[in-house]
N, C-alpha and C positions, 0 to 999 in steps of 0.2 A: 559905373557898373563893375559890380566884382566878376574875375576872371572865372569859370567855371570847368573842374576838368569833371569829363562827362566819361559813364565806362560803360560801355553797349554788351549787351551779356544775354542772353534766353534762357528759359527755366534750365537746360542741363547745365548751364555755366553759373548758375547764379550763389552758387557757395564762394565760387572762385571771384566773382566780382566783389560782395560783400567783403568779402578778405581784403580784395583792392582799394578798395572803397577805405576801410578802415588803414591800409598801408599810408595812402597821403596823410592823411591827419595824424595819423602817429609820429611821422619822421618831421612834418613839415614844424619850422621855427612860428611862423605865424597862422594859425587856421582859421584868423577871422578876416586874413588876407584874399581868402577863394571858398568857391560853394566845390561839392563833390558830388553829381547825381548818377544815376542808374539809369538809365534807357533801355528796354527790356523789347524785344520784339514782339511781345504782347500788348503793349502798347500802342499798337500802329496795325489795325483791323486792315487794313488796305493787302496786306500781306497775305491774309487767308484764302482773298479771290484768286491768285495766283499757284494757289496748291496743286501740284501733280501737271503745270503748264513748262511747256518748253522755255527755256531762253539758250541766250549764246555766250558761252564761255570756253574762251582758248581755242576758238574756231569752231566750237562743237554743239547740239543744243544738248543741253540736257535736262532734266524734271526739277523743278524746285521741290523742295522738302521743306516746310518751316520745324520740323522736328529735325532735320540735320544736325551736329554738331556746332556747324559754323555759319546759324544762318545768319545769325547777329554781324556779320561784318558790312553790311551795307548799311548799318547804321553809323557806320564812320562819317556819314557825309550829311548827319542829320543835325548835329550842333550848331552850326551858323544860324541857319532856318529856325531853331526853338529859341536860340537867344535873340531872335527879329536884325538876324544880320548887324549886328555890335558884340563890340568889345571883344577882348579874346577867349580862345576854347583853347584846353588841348583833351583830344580824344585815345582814349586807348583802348586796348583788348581788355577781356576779362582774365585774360592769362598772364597780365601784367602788373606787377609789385613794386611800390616804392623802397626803397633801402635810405634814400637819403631825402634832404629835404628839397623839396620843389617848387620854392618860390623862384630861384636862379629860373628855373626854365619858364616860369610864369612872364617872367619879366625879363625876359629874354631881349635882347636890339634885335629886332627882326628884318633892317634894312628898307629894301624894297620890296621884302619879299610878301609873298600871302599868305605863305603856309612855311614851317619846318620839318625835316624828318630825314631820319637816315637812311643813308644807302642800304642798299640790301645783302650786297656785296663791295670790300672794298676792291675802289677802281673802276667800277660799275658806268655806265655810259647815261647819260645825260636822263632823266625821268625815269630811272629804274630803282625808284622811292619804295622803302614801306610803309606804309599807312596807319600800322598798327599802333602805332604814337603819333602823333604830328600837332604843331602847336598851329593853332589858325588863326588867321587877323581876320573874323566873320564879315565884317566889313565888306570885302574884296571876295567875297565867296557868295557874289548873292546869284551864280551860275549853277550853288550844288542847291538845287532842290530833288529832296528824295524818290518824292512821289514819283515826279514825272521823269526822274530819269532810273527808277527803278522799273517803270512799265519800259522806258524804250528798251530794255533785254530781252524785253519779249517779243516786239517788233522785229528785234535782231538788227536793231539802229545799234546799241553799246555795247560791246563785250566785258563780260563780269570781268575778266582779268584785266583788259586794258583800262577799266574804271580802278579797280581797288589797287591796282598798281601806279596810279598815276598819272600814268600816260596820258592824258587825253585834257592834263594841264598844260599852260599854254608856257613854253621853253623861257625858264630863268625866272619861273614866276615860284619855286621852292630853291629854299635855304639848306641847308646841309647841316644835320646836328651831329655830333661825335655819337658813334656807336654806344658810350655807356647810355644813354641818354633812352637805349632802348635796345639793350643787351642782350641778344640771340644765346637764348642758356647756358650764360657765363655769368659766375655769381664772383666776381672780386673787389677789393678794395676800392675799386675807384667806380663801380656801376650805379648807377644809379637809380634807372628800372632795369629788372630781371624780369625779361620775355620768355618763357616757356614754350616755344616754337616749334619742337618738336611733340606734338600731339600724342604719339604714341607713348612717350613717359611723364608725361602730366603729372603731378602726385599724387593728386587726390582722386586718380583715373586707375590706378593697378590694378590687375586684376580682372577689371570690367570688361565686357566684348565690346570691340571699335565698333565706335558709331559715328566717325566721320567719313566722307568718301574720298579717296584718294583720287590728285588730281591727273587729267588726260588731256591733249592736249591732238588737236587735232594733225594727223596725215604722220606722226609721231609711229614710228614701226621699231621702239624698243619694247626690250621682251614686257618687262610690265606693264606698259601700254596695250600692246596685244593682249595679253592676258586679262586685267580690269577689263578692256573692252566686253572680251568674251562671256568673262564670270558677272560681270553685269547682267547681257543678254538673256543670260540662260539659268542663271540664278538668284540674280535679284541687287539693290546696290551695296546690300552690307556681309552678302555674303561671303564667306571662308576669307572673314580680314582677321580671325585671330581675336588677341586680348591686350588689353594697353599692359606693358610692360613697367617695371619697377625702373623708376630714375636712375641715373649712372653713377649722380652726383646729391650723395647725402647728406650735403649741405645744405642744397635746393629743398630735397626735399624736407628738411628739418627747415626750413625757413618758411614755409608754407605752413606747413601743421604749429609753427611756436605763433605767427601770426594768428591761425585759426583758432587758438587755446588762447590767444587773448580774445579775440571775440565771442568766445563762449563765455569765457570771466565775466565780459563788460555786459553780457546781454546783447550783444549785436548778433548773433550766431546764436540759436537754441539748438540742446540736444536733441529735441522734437524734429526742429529743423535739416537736423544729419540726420536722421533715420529714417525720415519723409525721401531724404536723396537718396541716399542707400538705399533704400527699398527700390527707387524709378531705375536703378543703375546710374546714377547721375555721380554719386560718390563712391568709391571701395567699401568695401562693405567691413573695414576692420578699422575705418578713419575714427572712431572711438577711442577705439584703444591705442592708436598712434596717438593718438590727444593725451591721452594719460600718460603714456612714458615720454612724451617730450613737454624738455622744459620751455619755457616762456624766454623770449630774448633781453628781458629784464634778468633773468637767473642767469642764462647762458648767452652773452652776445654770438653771433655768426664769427665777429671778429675777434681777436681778444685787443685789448686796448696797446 
């Protein structure tokens, strides 16, 4: 069984997935070595029953949204399960790019382990993993079924945080990858995947009004805590969050759009298909014309050689 890296995305992310999607197979030496699919949270009707119901996350309940920004993350734990627990997965964000080639981490020595992924912070203490890449041995993963452990949140059996962070794997049962491997919005010579982690400068987001919810974190008495708490209450959750702001770093954003302008070339990305997002808010509404003035990393490498 070919390895399968899987990219969990919902209709607002799914420009930025297709990107990723096309990212492996461009960089990778061999692409008849692994499959590359989409898992979309439309996919999976079981999620609609749960619209507007409480669960528990960070101590706190709060309303599920399937229109959120980031509902797609609890589909991280849905690759074992589709591949009938065999072979290996690695799973990522929709906000995650390959730069280099990815059969090294396909075929990675993975030990004893059952899963990899980097720390979140270095020097980080024991299961304080992120999720948002991890290479799985599905094997040994026949404990993540989605279904029933996306209902216990709502029991207030699992905490969303303590699931997507980790935690609630059984100690030395994760590997440890080196940070390029899943590079918190540093795009250098040695990355490998470029994570866009900071939501607010997305690239393909500028301009837009935020539509993800900042997170809260129960018995938490700093000011922005108090604050969210309140302007929740009282006005609603996406209330006075402002507009996703322009990237810091214009490399990033030039590495997104020369990727996206090769999939508009190859036919993977329709202009139809960006004006369809532009219009829902899902893309900047000038991502067109960023297409036209940047060139292709065939014309213009990131790096120079």
């Amino acid at each position: 069984m070919k390895p399968c890296i899987f990219i969990h995305t919902n209709e607002k992310q799914i420009i930025g997935a297709l990107v990723s999607k096309y990212s492996f197979e461009r960089f990778a030496s061999r692409t008849d070595a692994f499959d590359v699919k989409l898992i979309d949270t439309r996919d999976f009707p079981f999620f609609q029953a749960y619209e507007g119901r409480k669960y528990l996350r960070d101590g706190l309940h709060r309303e599920w949204r399937n229109d959120d920004l980031q509902s797609f993350t609890v589909l991280r734990f849905a690759p074992p399960g589709m591949m009938g627990y065999q072979g290996r997965s690695v799973v990522v964000d929709p906000d995650v790019f390959c730069v280099s080639d990815i059969i090294p981490l396909l075929e990675r020595d993975m030990g004893s382990h059952t899963m990899m992924a980097r720390q979140r912070k270095a020097g980080a203490k024991a299961n304080d993993f992120a999720s948002s890449v991890m290479l799985l041995d599905n094997a040994r993963l026949r404990h993540w079924q989605l279904e029933k452990n996306f209902a216990e949140m709502f029991d207030f059996k699992r905490d969303y945080m303590e699931w997507i962070s980790l935690k609630l794997e059984p100690e030395g049962s994760i590997g440890t990858l080196e940070p390029t491997w899943n590079d918190f919005d540093r795009l250098e010579r040695d990355t490998r995947l470029i994570h866009n982690t900071h939501r607010n400068t997305q690239p393909w987001k500028t301009g837009l009004p935020v539509d993800y919810r900042p997170p809260q974190k129960a018995g938490s008495l700093k000011p922005a805590n108090i604050w969210h708490r309140v302007r929740r209450s009282l006005f609603g959750e996406y209330a006075f969050l402002g507009q996703y702001k322009k990237h810091p770093d214009s490399n990033q954003e030039r590495l997104f759009f020369a990727l996206l302008k090769e999939c508009v070339e190859k036919g993977i990305v329709t202009q139809d298909m960006i004006r369809d997002q532009m219009e829902k808010n899902h893309v900047r509404h000038d991502a067109l014309d960023v297409i036209a003035r940047t060139p292709t990393l065939a014309e213009r490498p990131i790096f120079a050689a």
